[in-house]
Each structure stands twice: as C-alpha cells, then as structure tokens.
N, C-alpha and C positions, 0 to 999 in steps of 0.2 A: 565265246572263248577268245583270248587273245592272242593274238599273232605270237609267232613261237618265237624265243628266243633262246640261244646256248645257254645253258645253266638254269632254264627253265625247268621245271617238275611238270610229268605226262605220268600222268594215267591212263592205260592201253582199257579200252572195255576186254571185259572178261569173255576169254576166247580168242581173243586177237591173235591173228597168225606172226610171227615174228622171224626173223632169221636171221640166226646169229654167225658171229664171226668165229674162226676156229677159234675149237677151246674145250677143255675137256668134258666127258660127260658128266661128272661130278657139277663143275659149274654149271653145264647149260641147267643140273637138277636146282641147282641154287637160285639160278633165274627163275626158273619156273617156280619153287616155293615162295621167293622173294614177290613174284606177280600175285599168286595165288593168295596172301597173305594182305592184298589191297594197294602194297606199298607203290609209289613212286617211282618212275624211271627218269634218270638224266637228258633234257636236248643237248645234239651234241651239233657240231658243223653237219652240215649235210653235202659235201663235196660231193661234186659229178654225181649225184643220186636222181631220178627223175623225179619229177615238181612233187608229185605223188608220193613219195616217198621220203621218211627224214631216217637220222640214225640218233639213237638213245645208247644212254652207256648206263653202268651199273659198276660201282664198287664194290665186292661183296664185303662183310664186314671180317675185322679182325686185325690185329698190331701187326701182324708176321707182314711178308713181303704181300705189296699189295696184287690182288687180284681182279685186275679188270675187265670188265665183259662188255664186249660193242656188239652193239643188233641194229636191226631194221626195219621199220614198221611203215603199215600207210596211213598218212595221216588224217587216213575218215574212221581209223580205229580212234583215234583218242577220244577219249569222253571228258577229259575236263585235262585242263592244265595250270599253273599257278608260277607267280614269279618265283626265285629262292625266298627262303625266310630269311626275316631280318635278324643281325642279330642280337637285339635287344630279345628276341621272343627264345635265342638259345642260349642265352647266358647258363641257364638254370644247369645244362648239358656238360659243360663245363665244369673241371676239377674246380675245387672250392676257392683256391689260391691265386686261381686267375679270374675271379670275376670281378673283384674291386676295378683292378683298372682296365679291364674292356669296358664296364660299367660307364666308368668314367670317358672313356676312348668315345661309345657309341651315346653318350650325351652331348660331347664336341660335337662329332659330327649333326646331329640334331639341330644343334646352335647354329650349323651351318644349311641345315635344310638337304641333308643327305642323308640318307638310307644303306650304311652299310647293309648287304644281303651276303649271306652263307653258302660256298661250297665246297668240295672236298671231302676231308676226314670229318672234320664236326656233324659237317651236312649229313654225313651217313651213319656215323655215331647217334644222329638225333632220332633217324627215322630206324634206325635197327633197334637201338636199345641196348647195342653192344658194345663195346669198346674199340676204337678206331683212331684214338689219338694216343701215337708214340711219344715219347720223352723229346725226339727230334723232330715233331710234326711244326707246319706252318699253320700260320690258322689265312685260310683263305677267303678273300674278301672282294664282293664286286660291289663297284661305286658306278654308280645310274649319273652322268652329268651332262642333259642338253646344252647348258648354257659352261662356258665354262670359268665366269665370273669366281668360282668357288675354288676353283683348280690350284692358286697359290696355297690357299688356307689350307685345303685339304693334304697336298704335298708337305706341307710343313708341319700339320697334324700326324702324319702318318713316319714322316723322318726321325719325332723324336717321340711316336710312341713309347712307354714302356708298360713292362711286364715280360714275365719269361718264355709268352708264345710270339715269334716273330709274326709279324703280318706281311704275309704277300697277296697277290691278287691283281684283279684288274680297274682300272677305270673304261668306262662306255663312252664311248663320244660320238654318241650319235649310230650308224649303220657297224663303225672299229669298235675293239676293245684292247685296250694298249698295259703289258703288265705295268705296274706304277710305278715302278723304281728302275724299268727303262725309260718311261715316260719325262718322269724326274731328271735323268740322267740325260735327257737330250734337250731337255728346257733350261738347264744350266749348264751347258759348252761340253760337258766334264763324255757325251758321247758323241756321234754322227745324230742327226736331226732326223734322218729316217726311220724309223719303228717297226717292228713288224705287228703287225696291227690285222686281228683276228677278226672274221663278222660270220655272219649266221651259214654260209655257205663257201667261205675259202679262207683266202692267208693273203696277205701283201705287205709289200715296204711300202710305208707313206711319209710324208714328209710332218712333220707334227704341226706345220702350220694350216696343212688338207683337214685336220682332223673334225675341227667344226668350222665348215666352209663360213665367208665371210665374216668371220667373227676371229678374235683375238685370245692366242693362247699363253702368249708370254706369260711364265710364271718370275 
C-alpha cells in the first residue's frame, strides 16, 4: 500500500470500527450504507490525531446543501488505498457539454507530463452514481508536481482554461499543497509570497520560494 495521502481513496476492511464526528443519525445510516456497499472513503489531514490513527471524510451525495461526514479510523483497518482518479478516466461522468474542453484541457496537461486527478463533487458523483454537480459547482483538480519546471505552463494552462466548469484546486509541491490561483497570485506580485499551504497532518504559511526546497519557483 502506499503512504497515504489527503484526497487519497481508503477502503476500511469490512467491519472496521470507526468513529465519527457529530452528526445526525440519518448520516451516520448513510456512512454505514455507503461502507457496506464497497464504496471508498476520503484521507483527510490527520491533525493532532495519534500516529495510529487518520481521519477520512465522506460527501454524501446529492445537489441540495452539501452534507459532510468526518470519522476516524486506525490505519491497520485499511485494506487497500489508491490515489484520486484521473481525470481523463471521468470525463465520461460529466454532462455531455462539458467534455470537449476538459478533453482537450486533460490532453495539455499530458503534453506537459501532469496528471490532473479528481476530487470533490465529480469525485462523488463518480463513485455514487448520483448527481453531485450544481449548475454553480467547481470542478476540482489536484496537480502531483515534484519538480516544478512545469509550474509556469501549467499556471498559464489553467488561467485561460475554458469551458463552463470553473477549475479550482490544488497544486502538490512536494510534503504542501497550495490552492492554485493563490499560488498564481503570489508568483506574479498581484498577492503576499506567503501561502497557506496544506500537508497530510496540519496547515501553515510558507513562503512560495520553501515550497520545493532548493529549487526554483519563479513562474
């Protein structure tokens, strides 16, 4: 198995004790059908939690106000985990009117040796089968970049995408993950150079030139 990462997909073996966070009984029945039925649970940050332990989150599905569910599990429950899916593998997921240009969108990126991956609304839309995407939804996107040679192209790919689903999301730099349009915004003057910049167990401000040590982030 590979080392867990936020926005990773966990599968709890069957019977795994769990414990969740307030919330009603209705949901806690939804998590447990949602388990019971194979599906997937979210890594989430594991703040202050001991080693032993991570926390998973859960969308339930549906357009109305979203409904979130945070638990906690130990991690010698998981039986397998897997990165997000890409989204070339969800285009299909997607209303019909927006696939030409993600199509095209997730072929850039290719050109460039990136891997957009899926989470969010789509993410949960794919795995329920339901509908999950609002007329006002983002389509949310994490970008995997050790080296960050790619990081102008990509920022400039990503600025003047079109089509009618905005794109937000993260880029990964390394241990951070920084959303990309603050990323963006502190590589051209236009914010502060510090980011708040998310990793698998807290939060911090960093300065964007920390974010892939010894190496050059000017975009």
């Amino acid at each position: 198995m590979h080392r867990l990462r936020r926005h990773d997909l966990v599968w709890l073996r069957a019977g795994a004790a769990v414990t969740l966070a307030a919330c009603s009984a209705a949901a806690a029945a939804d998590v447990e059908a949602w388990r019971r039925a194979g599906r997937p649970l979210v890594c989430a940050r594991s703040d202050d939690l001991p080693t032993e332990r991570m926390r998973l989150g859960l969308t339930l599905p549906g357009t109305g106000v979203r409904r979130r569910v945070s638990l906690t599990a130990a991690r010698a429950d998981v039986e397998r985990s897997t990165p997000p899916p890409p989204l070339a593998s969800l285009l299909d997921a997607l209303p019909a009117a927006h696939r030409p240009s993600l199509h095209a969108f997730a072929e850039r990126c290719t050109a460039l040796r990136i891997t957009p991956r899926v989470y969010g609304s789509l993410l949960w839309q794919s795995l329920s089968g339901k509908p999950c995407l609002r007329d006002d939804s983002d389509l949310d996107l994490l970008f995997n970049l050790e080296d960050p040679a790619p990081l102008p192209a990509l920022l400039a790919l990503l600025r003047h995408a079109d089509g009618a689903l905005r794109l937000d999301g993260e880029i990964r730099c390394g241990a951070h993950a920084v959303a990309w349009r603050e990323l963006a915004a502190a590589l051209d003057g236009s914010s502060p150079r510090r980011v708040l910049a998310k990793s698998d167990d807290g939060i911090v401000l960093i300065d964007v030139g920390d974010l892939w040590p010894a190496r050059s982030c000017a975009a």
